[in-house]
C-alpha positions, -999 to +999 in steps of 0.1 A: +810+427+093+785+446+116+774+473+092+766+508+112+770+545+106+789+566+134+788+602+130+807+613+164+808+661+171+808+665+131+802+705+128+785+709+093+787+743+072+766+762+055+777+783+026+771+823+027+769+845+059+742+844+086+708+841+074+671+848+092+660+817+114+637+795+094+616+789+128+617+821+146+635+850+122+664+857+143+697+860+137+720+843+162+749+830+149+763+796+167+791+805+195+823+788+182+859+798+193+877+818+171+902+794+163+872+773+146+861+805+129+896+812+113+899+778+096+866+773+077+864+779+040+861+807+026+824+820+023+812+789+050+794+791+084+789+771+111+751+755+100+748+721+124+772+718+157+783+688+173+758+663+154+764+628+171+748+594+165+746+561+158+726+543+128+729+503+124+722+483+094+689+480+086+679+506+104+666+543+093+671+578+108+647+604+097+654+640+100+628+664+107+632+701+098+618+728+082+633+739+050+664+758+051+672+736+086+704+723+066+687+685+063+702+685+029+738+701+045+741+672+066+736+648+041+761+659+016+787+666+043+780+627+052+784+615+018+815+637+013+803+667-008+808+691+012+838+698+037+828+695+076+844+720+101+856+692+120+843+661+139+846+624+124+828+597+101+833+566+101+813+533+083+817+501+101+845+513+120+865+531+088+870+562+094+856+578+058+855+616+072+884+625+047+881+601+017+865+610-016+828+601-021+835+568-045+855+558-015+835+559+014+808+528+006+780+555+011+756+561-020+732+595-019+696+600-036+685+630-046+649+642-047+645+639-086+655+604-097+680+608-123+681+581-150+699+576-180+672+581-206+689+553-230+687+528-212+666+503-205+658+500-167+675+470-162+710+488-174+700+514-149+698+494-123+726+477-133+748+507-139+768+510-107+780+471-111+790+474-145+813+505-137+830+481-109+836+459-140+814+431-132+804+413-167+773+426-181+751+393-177+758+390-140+749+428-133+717+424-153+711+394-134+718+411-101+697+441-111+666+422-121+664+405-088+668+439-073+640+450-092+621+422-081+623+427-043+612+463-048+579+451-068+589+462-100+603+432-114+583+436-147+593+468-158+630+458-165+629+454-202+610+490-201+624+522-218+637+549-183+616+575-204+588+552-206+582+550-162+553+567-140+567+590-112+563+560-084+579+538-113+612+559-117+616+563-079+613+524-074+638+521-101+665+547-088+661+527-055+666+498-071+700+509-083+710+526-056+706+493-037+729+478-067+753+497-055+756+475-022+763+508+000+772+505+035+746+534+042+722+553+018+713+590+021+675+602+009+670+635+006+635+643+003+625+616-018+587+618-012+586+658-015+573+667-052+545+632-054+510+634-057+495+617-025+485+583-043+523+579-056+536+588-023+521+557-009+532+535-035+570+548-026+568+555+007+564+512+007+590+509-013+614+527+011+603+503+037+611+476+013+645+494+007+653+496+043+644+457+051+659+438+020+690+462+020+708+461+053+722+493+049+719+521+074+696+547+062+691+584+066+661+597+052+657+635+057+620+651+053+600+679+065+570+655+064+561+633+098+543+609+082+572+598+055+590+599+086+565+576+104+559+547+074+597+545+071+618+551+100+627+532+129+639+561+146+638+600+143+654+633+153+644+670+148+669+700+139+659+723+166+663+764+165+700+771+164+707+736+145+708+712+171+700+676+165+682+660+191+688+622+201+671+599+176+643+587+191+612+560+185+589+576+160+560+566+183+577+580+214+590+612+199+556+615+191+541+612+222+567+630+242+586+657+222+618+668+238+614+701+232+587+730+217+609+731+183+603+694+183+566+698+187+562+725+162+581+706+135+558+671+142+532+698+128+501+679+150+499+702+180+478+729+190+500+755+212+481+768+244+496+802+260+491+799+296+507+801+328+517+773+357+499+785+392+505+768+426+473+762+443+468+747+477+501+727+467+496+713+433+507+728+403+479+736+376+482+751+341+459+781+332+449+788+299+417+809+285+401+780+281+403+764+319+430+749+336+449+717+332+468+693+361+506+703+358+519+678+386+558+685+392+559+720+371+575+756+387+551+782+383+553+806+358+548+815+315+540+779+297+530+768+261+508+734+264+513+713+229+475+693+228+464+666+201+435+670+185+421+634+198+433+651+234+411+678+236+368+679+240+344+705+226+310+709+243+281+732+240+283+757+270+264+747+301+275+714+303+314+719+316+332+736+348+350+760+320+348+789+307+325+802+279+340+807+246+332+819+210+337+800+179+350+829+155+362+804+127+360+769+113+386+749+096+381+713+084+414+693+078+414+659+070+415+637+105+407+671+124+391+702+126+407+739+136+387+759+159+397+801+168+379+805+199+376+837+217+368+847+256+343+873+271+379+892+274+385+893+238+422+869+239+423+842+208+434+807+205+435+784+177+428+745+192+428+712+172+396+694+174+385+660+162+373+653+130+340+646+145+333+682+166+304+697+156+307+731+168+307+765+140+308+798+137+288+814+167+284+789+188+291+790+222+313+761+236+336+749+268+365+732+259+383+699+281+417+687+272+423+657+286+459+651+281+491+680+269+530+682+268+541+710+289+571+736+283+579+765+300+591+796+283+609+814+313 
């Protein structure tokens, strides 16, 4: 059987009343008809509306949002640990939506790995076959070749409480993959490693995903977990809309929307305005102006890369002058608050290799930008 997961108008809750946005600080609460309103449990809200897609075997969904977003929310409601307001489930064409967690051939990792300090890592791993009854020879069997496809095929006569960080994550995969689930939920997996661990299993969930054939949500706030693992990816937006998964590379490129750019976390935001000039559309910003082919006229933020945009010492550009006030160097990039004669401020994202500092007087050229209006 075709494995897929297909998650068709499920409303998730939150628990408590109304809280702040995470993105923008307001407080508007999703519009649902009262009907809705009168039958959710007690002390619940409305978090996620009408979330709606389609993950196949082998494949993996990464969420995007900030926290607070309800990444975690969607993931327990999916896995059956929290109620849904309505809206179905259904795993390989089962409907699951109202079956108990054991039931519904869906296994969920948490951020910590939790293992059973006790045991050696190869009953860990074998754990989940043992409880099914398998005899204890097979599962250790089973869960030493499992060990072996993630790489960590020597550690299986280890001590749990004797594993690195990377090690114990590897492991809890391992036996989560034991499991044989249908689909497998991460919730933040990557969140709390040091850089050089995060490597080690961010390949491992890549490994995961291609030996497993399950379907795979992985939910993050980080773009490039999202990037090394997924094969597709969708952003919680402002008022808890998901939008349509998506090719990392092309969501990437082409955001849907400005939440969606903000939460990718690589774009510098210009403030500007859409003109009509002699018939073409054109984008002006304090820094110049920018082709807006096919745009209305009126208030616009312009979302620039930093490999998008050009720094050069004044004199050499059709631009205006401006001020460097501040310097920022990042890792691939380098942040830049320019000023104009006028006084106005912008922050822009500048490659790595720009040489301009404090006090320097430069003209900026952006060469490419993602356009959305904000009337």
């Amino acid at each position: 059987m075709t494995i897929t997961l297909d998650v068709r108008d499920l409303w998730v809750l939150f628990a408590g009343p109304p809280r702040p946005s995470v993105i923008d600080g307001s407080r508007t609460a999703l519009l649902v008809e009262p009907s809705m309103e009168a039958s959710l449990p007690a002390g619940h809200r409305i978090g996620l509306p009408g979330v709606t897609f389609t993950v196949n075997g082998g494949e993996c969904l990464a969420v995007l949002g900030t926290s607070g977003a309800g990444k975690s929310s969607l993931l327990r409601t999916l896995a059956g640990l929290q109620p849904a307001a309505r809206g179905t489930v259904l795993v390989s064409g089962r409907e699951v939506t109202a079956l108990p967690p054991e039931r519904r051939g869906i296994v969920y990792l948490h951020q910590e790995p939790v293992l059973f300090p006790h045991l050696t890592v190869m009953d860990n791993v074998a754990f989940p076959l043992t409880v099914r009854g398998m005899p204890k020879r097979e599962a250790q069997r089973r869960a030493v070749e499992m060990l072996r496809r993630l790489r960590v095929g020597e550690l299986a006569v280890n001590a749990a409480t004797a594993l690195s960080g990377g090690q114990r994550h590897r492991v809890a995969l391992a036996r989560a993959l034991c499991a044989d689930p249908a689909v497998l939920l991460l919730d933040e997996p990557l969140s709390s490693l040091d850089p050089a661990v995060r490597r080690d299993v961010r390949t491992a969930l890549l490994q995961a995903r291609e030996v497993s054939g399950a379907a795979t949500i992985l939910v993050t706030h980080d773009l490039d977990d999202a990037m090394a693992v997924a094969t597709h990816v969708s952003t919680i937006g402002r008022y808890g809309e998901l939008s349509v998964p998506t090719a990392p590379a092309e969501l990437l490129h082409a955001p849907p929307t400005l939440t969606a750019a903000q939460l990718l976390g690589v774009y510098a935001e210009l403030a500007g305005v859409v003109e009509q000039e002699a018939g073409r559309s054109r984008f002006r910003w304090l820094g110049g102006v920018i082709d807006a082919s096919g745009l209305e006229p009126g208030p616009t933020i312009a979302c620039v890369r930093s490999h998008e945009l050009e720094v050069h010492t004044a004199g050499t550009q059709a631009s205006p002058v401006l001020s460097v006030m501040a310097r920022r160097d990042a890792a691939h990039e380098v942040l830049l608050d320019l000023r104009d004669a006028a006084g106005a401020t912008v922050t822009v994202r500048a490659p790595s290799h720009t040489r301009a500092t404090l006090g320097d007087a430069v003209q900026v050229v952006v060469r490419h930008a993602r356009f959305f209006p904000t009337h």
